[in-house]
C-alpha positions as a Markdown table, in Angstrom:
| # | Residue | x | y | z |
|---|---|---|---|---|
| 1 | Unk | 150.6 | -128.6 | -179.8 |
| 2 | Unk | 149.2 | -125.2 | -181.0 |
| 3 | Unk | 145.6 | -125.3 | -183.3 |
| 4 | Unk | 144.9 | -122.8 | -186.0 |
| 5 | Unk | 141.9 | -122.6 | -188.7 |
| 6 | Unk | 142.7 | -121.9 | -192.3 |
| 7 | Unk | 140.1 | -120.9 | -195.1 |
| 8 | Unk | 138.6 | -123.5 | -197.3 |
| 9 | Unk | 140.1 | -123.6 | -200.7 |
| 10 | Unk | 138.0 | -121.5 | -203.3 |
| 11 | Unk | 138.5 | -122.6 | -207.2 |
| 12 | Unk | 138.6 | -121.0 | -210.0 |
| 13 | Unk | 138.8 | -122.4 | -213.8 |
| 14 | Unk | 140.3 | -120.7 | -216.7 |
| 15 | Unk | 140.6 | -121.5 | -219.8 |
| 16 | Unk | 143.3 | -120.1 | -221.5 |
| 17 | Unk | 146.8 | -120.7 | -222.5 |
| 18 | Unk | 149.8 | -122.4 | -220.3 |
| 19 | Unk | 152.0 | -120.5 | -217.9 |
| 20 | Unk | 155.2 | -121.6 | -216.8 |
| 21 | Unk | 156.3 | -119.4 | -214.1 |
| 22 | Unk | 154.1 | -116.6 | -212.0 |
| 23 | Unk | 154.3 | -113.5 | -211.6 |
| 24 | Unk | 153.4 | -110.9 | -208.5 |
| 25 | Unk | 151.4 | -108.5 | -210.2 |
| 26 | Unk | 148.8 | -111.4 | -211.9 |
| 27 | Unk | 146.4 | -112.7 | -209.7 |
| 28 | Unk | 146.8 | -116.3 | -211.1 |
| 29 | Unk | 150.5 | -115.9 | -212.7 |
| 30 | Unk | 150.0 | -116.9 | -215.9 |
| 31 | Unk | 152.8 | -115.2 | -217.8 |
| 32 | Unk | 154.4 | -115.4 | -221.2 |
| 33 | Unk | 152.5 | -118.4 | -223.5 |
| 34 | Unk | 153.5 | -121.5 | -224.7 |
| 35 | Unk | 150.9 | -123.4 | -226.6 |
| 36 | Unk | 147.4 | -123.0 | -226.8 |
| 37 | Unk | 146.3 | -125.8 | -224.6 |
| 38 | Unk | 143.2 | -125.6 | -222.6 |
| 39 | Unk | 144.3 | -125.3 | -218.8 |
| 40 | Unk | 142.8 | -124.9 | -215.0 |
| 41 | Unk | 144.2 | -123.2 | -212.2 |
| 42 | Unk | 142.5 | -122.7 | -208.5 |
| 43 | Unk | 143.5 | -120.6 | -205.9 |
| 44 | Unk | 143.5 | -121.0 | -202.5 |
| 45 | Unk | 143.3 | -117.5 | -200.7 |
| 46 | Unk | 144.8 | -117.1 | -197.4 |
| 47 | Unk | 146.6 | -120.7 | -197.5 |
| 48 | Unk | 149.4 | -121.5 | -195.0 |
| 49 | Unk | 152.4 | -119.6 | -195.5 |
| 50 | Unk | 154.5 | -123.1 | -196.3 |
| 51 | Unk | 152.2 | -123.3 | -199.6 |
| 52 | Unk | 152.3 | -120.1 | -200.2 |
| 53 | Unk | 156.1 | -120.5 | -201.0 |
| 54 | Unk | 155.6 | -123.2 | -203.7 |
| 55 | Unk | 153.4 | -120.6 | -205.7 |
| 56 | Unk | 156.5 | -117.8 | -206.0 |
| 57 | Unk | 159.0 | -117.7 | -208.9 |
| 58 | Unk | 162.7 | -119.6 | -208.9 |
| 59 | Unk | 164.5 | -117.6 | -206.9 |
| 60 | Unk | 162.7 | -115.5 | -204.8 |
| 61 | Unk | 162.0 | -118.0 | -201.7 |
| 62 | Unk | 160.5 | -115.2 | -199.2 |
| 63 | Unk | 157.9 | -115.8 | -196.5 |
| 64 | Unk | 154.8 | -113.8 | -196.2 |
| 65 | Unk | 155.0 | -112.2 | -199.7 |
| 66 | Unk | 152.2 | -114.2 | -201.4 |
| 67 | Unk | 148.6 | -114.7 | -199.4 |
| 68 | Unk | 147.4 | -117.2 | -201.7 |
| 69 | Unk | 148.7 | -121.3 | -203.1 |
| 70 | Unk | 147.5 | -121.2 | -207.1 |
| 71 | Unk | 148.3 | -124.3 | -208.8 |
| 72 | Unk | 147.1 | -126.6 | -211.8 |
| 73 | Unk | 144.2 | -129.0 | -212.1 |
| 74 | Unk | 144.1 | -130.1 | -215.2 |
| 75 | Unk | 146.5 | -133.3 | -214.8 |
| 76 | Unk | 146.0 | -135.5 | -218.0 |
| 77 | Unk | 146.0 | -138.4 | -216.0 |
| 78 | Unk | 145.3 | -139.6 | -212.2 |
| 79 | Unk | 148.1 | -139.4 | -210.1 |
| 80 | Unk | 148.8 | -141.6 | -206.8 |
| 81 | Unk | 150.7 | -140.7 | -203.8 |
| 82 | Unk | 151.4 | -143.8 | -201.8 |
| 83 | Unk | 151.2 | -142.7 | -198.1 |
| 84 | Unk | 153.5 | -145.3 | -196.0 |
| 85 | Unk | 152.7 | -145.2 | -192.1 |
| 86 | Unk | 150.2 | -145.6 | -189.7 |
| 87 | Unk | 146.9 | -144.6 | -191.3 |
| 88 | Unk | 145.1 | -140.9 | -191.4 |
| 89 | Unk | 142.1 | -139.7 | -188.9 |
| 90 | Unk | 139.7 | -139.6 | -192.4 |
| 91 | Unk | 137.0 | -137.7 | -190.8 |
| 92 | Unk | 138.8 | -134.7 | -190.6 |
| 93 | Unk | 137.6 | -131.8 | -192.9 |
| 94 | Unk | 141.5 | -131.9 | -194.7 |
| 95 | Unk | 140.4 | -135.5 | -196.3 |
| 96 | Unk | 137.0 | -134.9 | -197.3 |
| 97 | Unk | 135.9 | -135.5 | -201.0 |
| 98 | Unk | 139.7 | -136.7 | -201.4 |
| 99 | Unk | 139.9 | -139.6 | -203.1 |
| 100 | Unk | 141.5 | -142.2 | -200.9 |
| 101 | Unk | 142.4 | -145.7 | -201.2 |
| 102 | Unk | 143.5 | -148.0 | -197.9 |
| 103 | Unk | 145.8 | -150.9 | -198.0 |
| 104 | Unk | 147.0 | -152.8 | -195.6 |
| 105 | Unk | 150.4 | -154.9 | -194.6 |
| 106 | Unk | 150.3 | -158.6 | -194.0 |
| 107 | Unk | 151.1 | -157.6 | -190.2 |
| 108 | Unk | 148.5 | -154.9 | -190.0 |
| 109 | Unk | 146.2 | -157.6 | -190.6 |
| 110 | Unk | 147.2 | -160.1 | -188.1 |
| 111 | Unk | 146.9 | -157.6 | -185.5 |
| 112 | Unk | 144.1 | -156.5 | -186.6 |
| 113 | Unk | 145.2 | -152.8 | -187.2 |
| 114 | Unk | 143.1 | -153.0 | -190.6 |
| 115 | Unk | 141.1 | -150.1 | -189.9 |
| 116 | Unk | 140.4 | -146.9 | -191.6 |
| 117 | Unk | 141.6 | -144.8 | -189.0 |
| 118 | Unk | 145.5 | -143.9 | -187.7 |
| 119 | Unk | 146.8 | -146.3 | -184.6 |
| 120 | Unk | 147.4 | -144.6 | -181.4 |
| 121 | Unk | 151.5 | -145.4 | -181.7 |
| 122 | Unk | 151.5 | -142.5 | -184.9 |
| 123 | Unk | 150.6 | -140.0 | -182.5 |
| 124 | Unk | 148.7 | -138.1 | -185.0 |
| 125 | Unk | 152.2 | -138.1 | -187.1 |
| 126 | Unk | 150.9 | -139.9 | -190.0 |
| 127 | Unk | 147.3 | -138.2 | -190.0 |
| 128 | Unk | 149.7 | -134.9 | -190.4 |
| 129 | Unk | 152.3 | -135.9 | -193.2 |
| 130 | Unk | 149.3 | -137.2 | -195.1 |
| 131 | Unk | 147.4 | -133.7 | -195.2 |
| 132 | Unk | 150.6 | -132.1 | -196.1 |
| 133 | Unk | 150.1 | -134.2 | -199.3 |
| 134 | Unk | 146.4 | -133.9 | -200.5 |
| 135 | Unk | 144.8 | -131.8 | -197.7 |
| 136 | Unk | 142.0 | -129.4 | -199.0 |
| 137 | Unk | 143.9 | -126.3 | -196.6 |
| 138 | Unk | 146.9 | -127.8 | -196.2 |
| 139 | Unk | 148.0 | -130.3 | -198.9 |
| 140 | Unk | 150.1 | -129.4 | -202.2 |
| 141 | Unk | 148.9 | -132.1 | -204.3 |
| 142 | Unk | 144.9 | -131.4 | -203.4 |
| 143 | Unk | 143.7 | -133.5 | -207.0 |
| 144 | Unk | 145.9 | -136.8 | -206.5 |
| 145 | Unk | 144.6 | -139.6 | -204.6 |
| 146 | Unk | 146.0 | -140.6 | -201.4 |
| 147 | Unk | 146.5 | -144.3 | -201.1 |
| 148 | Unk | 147.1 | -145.0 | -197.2 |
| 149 | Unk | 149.3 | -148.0 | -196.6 |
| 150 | Unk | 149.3 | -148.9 | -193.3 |
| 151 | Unk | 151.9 | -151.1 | -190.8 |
| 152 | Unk | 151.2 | -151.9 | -187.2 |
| 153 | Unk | 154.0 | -150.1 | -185.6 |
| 154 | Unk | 157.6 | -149.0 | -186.0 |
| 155 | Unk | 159.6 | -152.3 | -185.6 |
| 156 | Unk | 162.2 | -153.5 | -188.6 |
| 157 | Unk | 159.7 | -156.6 | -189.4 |
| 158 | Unk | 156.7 | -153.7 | -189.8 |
| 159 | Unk | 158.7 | -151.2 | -191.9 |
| 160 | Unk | 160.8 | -153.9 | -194.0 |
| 161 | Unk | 157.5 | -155.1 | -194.9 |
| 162 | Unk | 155.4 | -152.0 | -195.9 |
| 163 | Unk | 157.9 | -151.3 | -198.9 |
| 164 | Unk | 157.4 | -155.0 | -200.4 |
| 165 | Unk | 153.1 | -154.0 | -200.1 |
| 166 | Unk | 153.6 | -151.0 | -201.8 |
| 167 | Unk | 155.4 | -152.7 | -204.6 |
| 168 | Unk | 153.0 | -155.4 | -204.9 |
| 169 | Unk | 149.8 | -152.9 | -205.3 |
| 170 | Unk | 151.6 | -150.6 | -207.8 |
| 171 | Unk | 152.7 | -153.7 | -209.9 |
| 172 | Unk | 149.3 | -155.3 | -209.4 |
| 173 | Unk | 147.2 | -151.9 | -210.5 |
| 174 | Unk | 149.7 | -151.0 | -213.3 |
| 175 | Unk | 150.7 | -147.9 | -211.9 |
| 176 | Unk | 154.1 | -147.7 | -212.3 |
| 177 | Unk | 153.8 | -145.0 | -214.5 |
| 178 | Unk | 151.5 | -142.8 | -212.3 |
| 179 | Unk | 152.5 | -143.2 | -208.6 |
| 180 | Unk | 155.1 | -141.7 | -206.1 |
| 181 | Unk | 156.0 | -143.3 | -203.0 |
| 182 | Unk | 156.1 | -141.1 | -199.5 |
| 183 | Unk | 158.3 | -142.2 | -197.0 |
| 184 | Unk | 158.2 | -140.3 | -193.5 |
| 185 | Unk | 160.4 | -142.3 | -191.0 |
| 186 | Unk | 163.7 | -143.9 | -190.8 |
| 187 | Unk | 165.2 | -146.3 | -188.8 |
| 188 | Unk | 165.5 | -146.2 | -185.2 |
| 189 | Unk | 169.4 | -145.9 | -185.2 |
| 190 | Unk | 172.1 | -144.8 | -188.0 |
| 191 | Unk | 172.9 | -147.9 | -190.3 |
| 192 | Unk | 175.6 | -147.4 | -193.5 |
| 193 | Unk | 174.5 | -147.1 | -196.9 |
| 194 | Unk | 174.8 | -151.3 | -197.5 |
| 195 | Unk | 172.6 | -153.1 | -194.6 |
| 196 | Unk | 175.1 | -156.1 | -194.9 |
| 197 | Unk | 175.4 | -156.5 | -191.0 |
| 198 | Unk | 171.6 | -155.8 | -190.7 |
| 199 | Unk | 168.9 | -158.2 | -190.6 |
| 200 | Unk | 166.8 | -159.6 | -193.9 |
| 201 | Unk | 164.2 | -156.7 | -193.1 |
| 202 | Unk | 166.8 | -153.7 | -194.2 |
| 203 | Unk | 167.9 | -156.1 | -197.1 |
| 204 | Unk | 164.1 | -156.2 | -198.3 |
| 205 | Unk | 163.8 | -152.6 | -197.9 |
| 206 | Unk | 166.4 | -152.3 | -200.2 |
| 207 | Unk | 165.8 | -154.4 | -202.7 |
| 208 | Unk | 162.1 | -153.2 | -202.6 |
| 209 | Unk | 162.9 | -149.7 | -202.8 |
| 210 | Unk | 165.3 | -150.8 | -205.8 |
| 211 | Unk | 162.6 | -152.6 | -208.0 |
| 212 | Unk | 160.5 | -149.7 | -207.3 |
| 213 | Unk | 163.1 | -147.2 | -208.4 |
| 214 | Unk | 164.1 | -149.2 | -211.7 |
| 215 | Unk | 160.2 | -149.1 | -212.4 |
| 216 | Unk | 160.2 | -145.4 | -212.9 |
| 217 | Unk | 158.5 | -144.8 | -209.8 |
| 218 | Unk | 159.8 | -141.9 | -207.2 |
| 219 | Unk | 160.7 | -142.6 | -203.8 |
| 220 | Unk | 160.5 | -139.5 | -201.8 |
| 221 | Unk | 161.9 | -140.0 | -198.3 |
| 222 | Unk | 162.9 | -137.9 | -195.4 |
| 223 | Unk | 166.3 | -136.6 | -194.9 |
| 224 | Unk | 166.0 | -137.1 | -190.7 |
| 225 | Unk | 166.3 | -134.3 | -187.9 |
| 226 | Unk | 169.5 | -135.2 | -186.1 |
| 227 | Unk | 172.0 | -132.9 | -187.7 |
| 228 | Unk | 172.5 | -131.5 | -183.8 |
| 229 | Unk | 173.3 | -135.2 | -182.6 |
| 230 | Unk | 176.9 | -136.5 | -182.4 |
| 231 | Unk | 178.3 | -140.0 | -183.6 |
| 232 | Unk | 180.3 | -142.3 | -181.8 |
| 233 | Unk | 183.3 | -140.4 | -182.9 |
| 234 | Unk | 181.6 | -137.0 | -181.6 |
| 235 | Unk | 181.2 | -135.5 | -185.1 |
| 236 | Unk | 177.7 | -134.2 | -186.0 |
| 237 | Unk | 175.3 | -136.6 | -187.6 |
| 238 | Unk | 174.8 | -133.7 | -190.4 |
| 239 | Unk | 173.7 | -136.6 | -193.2 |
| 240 | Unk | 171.5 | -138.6 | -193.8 |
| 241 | Unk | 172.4 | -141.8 | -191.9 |
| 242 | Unk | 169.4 | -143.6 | -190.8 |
| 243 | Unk | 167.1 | -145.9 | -193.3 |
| 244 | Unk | 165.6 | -145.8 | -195.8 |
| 245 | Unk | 167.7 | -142.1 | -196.4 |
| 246 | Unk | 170.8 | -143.7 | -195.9 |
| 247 | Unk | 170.2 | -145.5 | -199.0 |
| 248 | Unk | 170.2 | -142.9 | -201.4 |
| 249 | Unk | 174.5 | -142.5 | -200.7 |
| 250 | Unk | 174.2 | -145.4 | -203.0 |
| 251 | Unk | 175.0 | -144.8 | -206.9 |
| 252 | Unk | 172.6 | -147.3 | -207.6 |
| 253 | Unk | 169.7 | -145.8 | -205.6 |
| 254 | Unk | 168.4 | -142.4 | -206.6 |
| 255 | Unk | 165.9 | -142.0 | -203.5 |
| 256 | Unk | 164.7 | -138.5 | -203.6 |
| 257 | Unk | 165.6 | -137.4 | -200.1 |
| 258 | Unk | 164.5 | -133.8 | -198.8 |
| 259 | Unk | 165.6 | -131.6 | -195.8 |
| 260 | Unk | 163.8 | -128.8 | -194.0 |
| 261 | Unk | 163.8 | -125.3 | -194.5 |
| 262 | Unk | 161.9 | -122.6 | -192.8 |
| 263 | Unk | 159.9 | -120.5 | -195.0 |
| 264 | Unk | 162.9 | -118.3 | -196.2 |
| 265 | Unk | 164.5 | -120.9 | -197.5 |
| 266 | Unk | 167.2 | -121.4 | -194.6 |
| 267 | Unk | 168.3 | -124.9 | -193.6 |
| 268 | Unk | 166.3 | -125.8 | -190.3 |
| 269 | Unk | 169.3 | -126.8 | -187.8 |
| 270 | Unk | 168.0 | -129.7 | -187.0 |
| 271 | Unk | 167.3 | -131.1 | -190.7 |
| 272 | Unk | 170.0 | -133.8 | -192.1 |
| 273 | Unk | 170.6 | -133.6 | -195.4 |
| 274 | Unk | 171.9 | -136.5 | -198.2 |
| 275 | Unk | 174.9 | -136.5 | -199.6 |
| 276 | Unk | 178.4 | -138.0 | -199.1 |
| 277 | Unk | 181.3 | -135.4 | -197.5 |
| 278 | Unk | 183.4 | -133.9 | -199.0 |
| 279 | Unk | 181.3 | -133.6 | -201.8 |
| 280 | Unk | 177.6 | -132.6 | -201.0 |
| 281 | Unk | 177.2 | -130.1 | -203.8 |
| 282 | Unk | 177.9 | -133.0 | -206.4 |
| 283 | Unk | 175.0 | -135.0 | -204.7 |
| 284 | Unk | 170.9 | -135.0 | -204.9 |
| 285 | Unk | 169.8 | -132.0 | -202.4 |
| 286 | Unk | 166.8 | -130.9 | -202.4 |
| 287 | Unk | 164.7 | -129.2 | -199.2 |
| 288 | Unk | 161.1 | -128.0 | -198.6 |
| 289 | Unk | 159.2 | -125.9 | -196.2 |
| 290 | Unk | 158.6 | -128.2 | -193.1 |
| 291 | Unk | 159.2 | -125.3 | -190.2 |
| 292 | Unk | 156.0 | -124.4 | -188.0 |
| 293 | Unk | 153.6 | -126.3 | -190.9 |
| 294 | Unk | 149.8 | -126.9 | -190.4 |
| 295 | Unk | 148.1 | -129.7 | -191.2 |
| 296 | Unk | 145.5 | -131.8 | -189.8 |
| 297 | Unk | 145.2 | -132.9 | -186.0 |
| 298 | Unk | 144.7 | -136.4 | -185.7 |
| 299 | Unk | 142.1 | -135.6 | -182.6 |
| 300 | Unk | 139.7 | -133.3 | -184.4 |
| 301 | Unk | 137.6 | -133.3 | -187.0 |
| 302 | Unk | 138.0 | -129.5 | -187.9 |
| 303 | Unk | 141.5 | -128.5 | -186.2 |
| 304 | Unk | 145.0 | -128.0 | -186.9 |
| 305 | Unk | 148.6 | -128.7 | -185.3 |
| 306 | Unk | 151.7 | -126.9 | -185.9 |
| 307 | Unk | 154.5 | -129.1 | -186.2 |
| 308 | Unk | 158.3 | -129.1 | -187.6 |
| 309 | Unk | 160.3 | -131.8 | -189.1 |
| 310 | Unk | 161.6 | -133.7 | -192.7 |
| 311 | Unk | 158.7 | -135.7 | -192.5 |
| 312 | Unk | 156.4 | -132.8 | -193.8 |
| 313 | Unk | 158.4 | -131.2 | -196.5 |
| 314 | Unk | 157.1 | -133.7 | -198.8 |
């Protein structure tokens, strides 16, 4: 694990008409008008080079041409990114003054892992996917609120559970309209798109996953890193074939599903992608920055990790 600092994030509010797309030569991008509404930008000068990326035009995916993350802060209404894993180390400088929620599975309870902190089994995974979210340095989504649900451990029972408490709280809080659900795991070995020969857990993942789906909500889930693994029949595992990504190969299931790319915009080797062969152009693709990313060590209040994988292109 390598540690690197980052500066703070530094803000800065205009008021002045909406840009859609940004351009190099203006410091906060704001390029051809198209309505007078008031809006807010902040900057965030000398962020990590896989935010940087999100602030250049379509197009022109480059690595270490921008310094600085710029994006909006003027959302209309509260949006909330439901965190799925093990819990976040919340003392860390990347969580503080972020609005965060905590809720817990019926199983986190029992065991008494129903504590605002991440369980020693994450190994500081969780604490990391969630700062890629809404971390002051290294989160895209820095004005959302991170509500952290949190399971016990890896095991079918905890993770065909976690998607049925996440339904429950959106229904329950009316958010339907206002959440998105992060997913940064999969199953422990490849299953087919239909968990027929699997146990009830996969079925209630799926049929969870579903009602959230038909709800309007997005499920964002990671694509999986064994494209340089074989099957059984010695092909190369280069889709998408472990739960919940496996799902989204159904036509009734449009999971979001996101590979990893290195800052350039190039398919990491190990990233999986969705999709069904022969066809993967005709399917959902979609990747993100998640080579060498920073975000927040789980052992430190102040530090960062450096890290690669699906799980933080989200």
């Amino acid at each position: 694990m390598q540690t690197a600092d980052h500066s703070q994030v530094e803000e800065i509010h205009i008021n002045g008409v909406v840009g859609q797309s940004f351009t190099s030569n203006v410091s906060l991008g704001m390029e051809t008008p198209i309505s007078s509404a008031s809006v807010a930008y902040a900057t965030q000068r000398d962020a990590p080079a896989e935010l940087t990326v999100l602030s250049q035009p379509t197009g022109q995916m480059r690595g270490g041409r921008y310094d600085n993350y710029v994006y909006r802060t003027d959302g209309s209404k509260e949006v909330f990114i439901y965190h799925a894993e093990f819990g976040i180390n919340g003392a860390h400088r990347d969580f503080k003054d972020r609005r965060v929620e905590w809720v817990y599975t019926r199983m986190a309870i029992n065991e008494r892992q129903d504590t605002e902190t991440e369980s020693s089994d994450g190994n500081g995974h969780s604490t990391c996917s969630a700062s890629k979210a809404v971390g002051n340095v290294y989160g895209a989504s820095k004005h959302s609120t991170l509500v952290v649900v949190k399971m016990p451990d890896y095991t079918e029972g905890s993770m065909g559970e976690i998607t049925n408490t996440i339904y429950d709280h959106i229904v329950s809080h009316q958010r339907q309209t206002t959440s998105v659900v992060s997913i940064s795991w999969g199953s422990d070995y490849p299953m087919p798109p239909s968990p027929t020969p699997y146990s009830r857990f996969w079925k209630d993942m799926l049929k969870d996953l579903t009602e959230l789906v038909s709800l309007g909500v997005p499920v964002v889930v990671s694509a999986g890193n064994d494209a340089l693994e074989r099957d059984a029949a010695g092909n190369l595992r280069l889709l998408s074939d472990k739960a919940p990504a496996v799902f989204a190969q159904r036509d009734d299931l449009p999971l979001v599903v996101v590979g990893n790319c290195d800052n350039d915009g190039h398919r990491n080797k190990e990233s999986q992608r969705p999709g069904k062969l022969p066809s993967l152009r005709s399917n959902r693709t979609l990747f993100a920055p998640g080579t060498d990313i920073h975000c927040a060590d789980v052992n430190s209040k102040t530090a960062s990790r450096v890290d690669t994988g699906t799980s933080f292109c989200k």
